[in-house]
C-alpha positions in Angstrom: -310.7 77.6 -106.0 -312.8 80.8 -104.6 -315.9 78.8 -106.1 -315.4 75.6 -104.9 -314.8 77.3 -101.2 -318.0 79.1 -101.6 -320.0 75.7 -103.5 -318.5 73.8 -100.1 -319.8 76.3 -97.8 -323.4 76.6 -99.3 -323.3 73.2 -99.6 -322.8 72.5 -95.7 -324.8 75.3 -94.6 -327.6 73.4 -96.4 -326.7 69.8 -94.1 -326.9 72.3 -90.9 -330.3 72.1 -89.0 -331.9 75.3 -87.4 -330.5 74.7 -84.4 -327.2 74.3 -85.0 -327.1 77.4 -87.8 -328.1 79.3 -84.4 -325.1 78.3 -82.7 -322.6 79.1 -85.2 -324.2 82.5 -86.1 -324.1 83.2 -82.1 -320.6 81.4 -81.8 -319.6 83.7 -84.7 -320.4 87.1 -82.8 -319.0 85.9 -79.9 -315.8 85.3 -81.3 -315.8 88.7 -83.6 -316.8 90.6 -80.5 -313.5 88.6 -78.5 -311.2 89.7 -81.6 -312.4 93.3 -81.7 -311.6 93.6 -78.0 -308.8 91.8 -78.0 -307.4 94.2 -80.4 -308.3 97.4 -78.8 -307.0 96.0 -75.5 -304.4 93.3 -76.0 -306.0 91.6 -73.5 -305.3 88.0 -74.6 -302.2 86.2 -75.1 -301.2 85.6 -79.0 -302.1 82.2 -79.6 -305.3 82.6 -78.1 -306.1 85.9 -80.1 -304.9 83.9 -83.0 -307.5 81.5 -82.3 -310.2 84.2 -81.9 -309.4 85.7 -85.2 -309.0 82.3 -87.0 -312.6 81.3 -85.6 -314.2 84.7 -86.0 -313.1 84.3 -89.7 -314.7 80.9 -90.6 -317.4 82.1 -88.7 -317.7 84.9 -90.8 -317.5 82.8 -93.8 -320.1 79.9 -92.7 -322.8 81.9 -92.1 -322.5 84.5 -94.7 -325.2 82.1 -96.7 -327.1 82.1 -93.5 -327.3 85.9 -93.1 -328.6 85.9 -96.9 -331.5 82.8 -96.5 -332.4 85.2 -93.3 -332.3 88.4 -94.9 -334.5 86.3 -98.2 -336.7 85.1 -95.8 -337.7 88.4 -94.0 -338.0 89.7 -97.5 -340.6 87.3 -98.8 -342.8 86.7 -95.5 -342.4 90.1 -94.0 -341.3 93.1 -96.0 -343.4 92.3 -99.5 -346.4 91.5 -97.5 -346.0 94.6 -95.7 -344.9 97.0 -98.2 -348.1 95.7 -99.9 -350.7 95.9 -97.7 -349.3 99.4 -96.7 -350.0 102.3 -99.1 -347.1 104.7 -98.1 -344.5 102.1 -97.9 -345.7 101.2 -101.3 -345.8 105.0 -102.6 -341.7 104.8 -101.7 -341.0 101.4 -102.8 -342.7 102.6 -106.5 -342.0 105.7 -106.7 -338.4 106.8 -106.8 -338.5 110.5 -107.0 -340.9 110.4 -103.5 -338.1 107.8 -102.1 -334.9 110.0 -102.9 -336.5 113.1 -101.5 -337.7 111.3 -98.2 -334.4 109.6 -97.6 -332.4 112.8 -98.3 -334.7 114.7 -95.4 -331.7 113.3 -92.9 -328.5 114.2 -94.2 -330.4 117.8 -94.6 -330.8 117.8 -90.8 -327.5 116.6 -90.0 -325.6 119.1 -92.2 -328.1 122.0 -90.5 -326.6 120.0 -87.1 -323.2 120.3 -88.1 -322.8 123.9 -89.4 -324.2 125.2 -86.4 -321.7 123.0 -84.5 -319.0 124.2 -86.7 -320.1 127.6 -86.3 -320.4 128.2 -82.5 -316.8 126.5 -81.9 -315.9 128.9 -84.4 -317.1 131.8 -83.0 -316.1 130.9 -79.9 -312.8 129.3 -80.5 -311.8 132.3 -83.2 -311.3 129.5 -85.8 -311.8 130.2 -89.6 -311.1 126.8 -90.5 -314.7 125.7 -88.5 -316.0 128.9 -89.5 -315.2 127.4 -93.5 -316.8 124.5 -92.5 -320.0 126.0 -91.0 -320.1 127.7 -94.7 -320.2 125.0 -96.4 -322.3 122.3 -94.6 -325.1 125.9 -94.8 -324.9 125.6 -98.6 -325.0 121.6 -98.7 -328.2 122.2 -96.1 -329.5 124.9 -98.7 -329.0 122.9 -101.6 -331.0 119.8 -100.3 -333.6 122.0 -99.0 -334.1 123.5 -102.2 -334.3 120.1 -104.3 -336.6 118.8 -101.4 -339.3 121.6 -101.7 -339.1 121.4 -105.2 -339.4 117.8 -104.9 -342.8 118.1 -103.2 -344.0 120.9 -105.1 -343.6 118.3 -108.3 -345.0 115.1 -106.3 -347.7 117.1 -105.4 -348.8 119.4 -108.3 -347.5 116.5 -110.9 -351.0 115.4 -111.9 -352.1 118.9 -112.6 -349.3 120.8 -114.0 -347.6 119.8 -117.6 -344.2 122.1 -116.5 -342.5 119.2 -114.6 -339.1 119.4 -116.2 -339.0 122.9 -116.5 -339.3 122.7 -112.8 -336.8 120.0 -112.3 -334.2 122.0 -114.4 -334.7 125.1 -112.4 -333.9 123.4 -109.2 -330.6 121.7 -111.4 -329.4 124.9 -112.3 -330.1 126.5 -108.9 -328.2 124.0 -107.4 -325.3 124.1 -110.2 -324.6 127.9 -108.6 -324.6 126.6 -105.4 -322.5 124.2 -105.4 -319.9 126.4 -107.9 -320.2 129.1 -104.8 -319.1 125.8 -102.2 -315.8 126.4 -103.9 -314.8 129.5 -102.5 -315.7 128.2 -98.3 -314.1 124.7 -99.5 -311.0 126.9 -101.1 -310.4 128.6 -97.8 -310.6 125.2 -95.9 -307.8 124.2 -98.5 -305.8 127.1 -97.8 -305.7 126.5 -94.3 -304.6 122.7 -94.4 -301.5 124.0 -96.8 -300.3 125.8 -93.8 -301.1 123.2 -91.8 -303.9 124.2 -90.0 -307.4 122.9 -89.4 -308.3 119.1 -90.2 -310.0 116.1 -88.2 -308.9 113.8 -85.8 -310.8 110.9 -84.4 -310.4 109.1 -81.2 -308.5 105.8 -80.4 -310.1 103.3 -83.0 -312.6 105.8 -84.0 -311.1 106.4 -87.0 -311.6 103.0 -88.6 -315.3 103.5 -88.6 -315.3 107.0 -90.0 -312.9 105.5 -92.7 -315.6 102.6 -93.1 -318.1 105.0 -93.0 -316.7 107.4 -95.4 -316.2 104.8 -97.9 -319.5 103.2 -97.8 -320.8 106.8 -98.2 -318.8 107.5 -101.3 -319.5 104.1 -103.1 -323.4 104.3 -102.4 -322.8 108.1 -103.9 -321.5 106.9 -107.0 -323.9 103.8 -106.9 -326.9 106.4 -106.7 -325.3 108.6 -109.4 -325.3 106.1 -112.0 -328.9 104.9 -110.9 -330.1 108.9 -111.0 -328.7 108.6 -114.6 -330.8 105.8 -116.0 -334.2 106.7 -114.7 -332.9 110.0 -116.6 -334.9 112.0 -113.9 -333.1 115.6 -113.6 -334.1 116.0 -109.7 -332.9 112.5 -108.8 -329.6 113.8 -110.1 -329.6 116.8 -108.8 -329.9 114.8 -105.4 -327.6 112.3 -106.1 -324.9 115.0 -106.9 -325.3 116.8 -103.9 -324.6 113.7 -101.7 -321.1 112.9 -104.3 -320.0 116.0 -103.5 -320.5 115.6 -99.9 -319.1 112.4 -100.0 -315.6 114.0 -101.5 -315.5 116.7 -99.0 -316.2 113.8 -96.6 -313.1 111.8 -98.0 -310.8 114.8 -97.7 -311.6 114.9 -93.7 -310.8 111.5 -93.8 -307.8 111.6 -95.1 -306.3 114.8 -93.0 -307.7 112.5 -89.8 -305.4 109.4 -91.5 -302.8 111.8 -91.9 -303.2 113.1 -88.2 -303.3 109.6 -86.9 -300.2 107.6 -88.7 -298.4 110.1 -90.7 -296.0 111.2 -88.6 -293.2 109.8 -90.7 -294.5 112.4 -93.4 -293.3 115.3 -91.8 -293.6 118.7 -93.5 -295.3 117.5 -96.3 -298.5 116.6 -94.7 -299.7 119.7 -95.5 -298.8 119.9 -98.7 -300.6 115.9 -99.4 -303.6 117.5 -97.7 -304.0 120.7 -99.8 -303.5 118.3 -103.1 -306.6 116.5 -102.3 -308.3 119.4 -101.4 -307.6 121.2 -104.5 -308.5 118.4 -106.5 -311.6 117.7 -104.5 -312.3 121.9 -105.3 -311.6 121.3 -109.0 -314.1 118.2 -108.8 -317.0 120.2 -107.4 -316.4 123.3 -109.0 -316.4 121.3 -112.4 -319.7 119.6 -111.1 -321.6 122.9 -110.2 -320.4 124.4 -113.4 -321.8 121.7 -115.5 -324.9 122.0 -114.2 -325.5 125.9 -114.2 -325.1 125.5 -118.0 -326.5 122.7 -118.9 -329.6 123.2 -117.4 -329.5 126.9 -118.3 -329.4 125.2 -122.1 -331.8 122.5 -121.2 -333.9 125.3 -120.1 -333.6 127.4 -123.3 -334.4 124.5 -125.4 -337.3 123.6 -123.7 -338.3 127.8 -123.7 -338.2 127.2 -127.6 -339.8 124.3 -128.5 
């Protein structure tokens, strides 16, 4: 049934001219833009926010092919061209070491942004559970900015030194003890939400997009991972476990800001749900940053050896 729907709607997006494939992609924000403010205001009746929804839905669905011939289009006559003709778009689209370490320059500038957020409300505000927080997000930035220097070090001495993995399983190990150490500032964030102190909470609807966000975050994470992986490159991993252990940390906010937000019912043992995840969120990263300290300290004496 699913592929008949989808073979009906490809099918009839291929009969729509130009013209008309602009009106329903307009017609289609105009109607998700009516539903989304129709349910933070109530402002229509209910059989006219029915409507919106049931429109904003087919919408959705009828130009989903459109969005993809669009996005295809741009690729083929715009980006490939482009990337092409230009040498450092096509250094990152090649090389995927350069690329990791480029793209990971901003969540290194917004963890520096944070922790000294985190840290001046909690000097200011006498908190410990911001203080904890301004620990950690120091370490994530200390991590990254370690595997990023080493990253350019390698791009740019690769062609003239023969020591590349040696160097990528320093940084590996390096960042191993790191992130074992993140433990102890994550621990006393822990210990904080079991007796129900410190946690998030987001605005009005807010909280819907840092739970979208959050989620996108922590499946790209795992995607990235599991790519890291197969190109077998130890600094692409390094990298990649960095952001999955952000991405946890980032999912246990989340979930005290949920918690905040619609768990009243929950009573006294929101704080005990809370410290739960954070323990096992600890035991995760802890895990993690042991792994790594030893195996690259192995990696490291095998390669000594040989």
């Amino acid at each position: 049934m699913k592929g008949r729907l989808l073979s009906f709607i490809h099918n009839m997006n291929r009969h729509l001219t130009r013209r008309n494939q602009c009106i329903i992609v307009l017609l289609t924000i105009a109607a998700c833009a009516a539903s989304i403010f129709d349910a933070a205001s109530d402002f229509f009746p209910e059989p006219v926010s029915i409507t919106l929804y049931v429109f904003a839905c087919a919408g959705l669905a009828l130009s989903c092919t459109i969005w993809v011939k669009a996005a295809r289009l741009f690729v083929g006559s715009v980006w490939v061209p482009f990337t092409k003709s230009n040498k450092i778009a096509n250094t990152l689209i090649e090389d995927s070491r350069l690329r990791t370490v480029v793209t990971t320059l901003p969540g290194m500038g917004l963890n520096l942004i944070y922790a000294v957020f985190n840290g001046v409300i909690g000097i200011t505000g006498h908190s410990a559970w911001y203080g904890s927080l301004s620990v950690y997000y120091l370490l994530l930035c200390a991590m990254r900015f370690l595997a990023v220097s080493y990253g350019r070090q390698i791009y740019v001495t690769k062609r003239r030194e023969h020591d590349l993995e040696k160097r990528e399983l320093k940084v590996y190990q390096n960042c191993g003890i790191m992130l074992s150490a993140m433990t102890i500032a994550l621990g006393g964030a822990v210990i904080m939400l079991a007796h129900g102190e410190g946690g998030k909470t987001y605005p009005g609807l807010m909280i819907y997009a840092a739970a979208t966000y959050t989620f996108y975050k922590l499946a790209m994470s795992i995607a990235g991972m599991v790519k890291a992986r197969r190109k077998k490159s130890v600094l692409l991993i390094t990298l990649r476990n960095i952001g999955y252990s952000d991405s946890l940390v980032s999912l246990l906010s989340l979930q005290t800001a949920l918690l905040a937000a619609f768990g009243q019912e929950a009573g006294d043992s929101v704080p005990m749900m809370n410290a739960l995840t954070g323990m096992g969120v600890c035991l995760i990263i802890l895990g993690l940053g042991i792994y790594m300290a030893r195996s690259g300290a192995r990696r490291l004496k095998a390669w000594a050896q040989a």
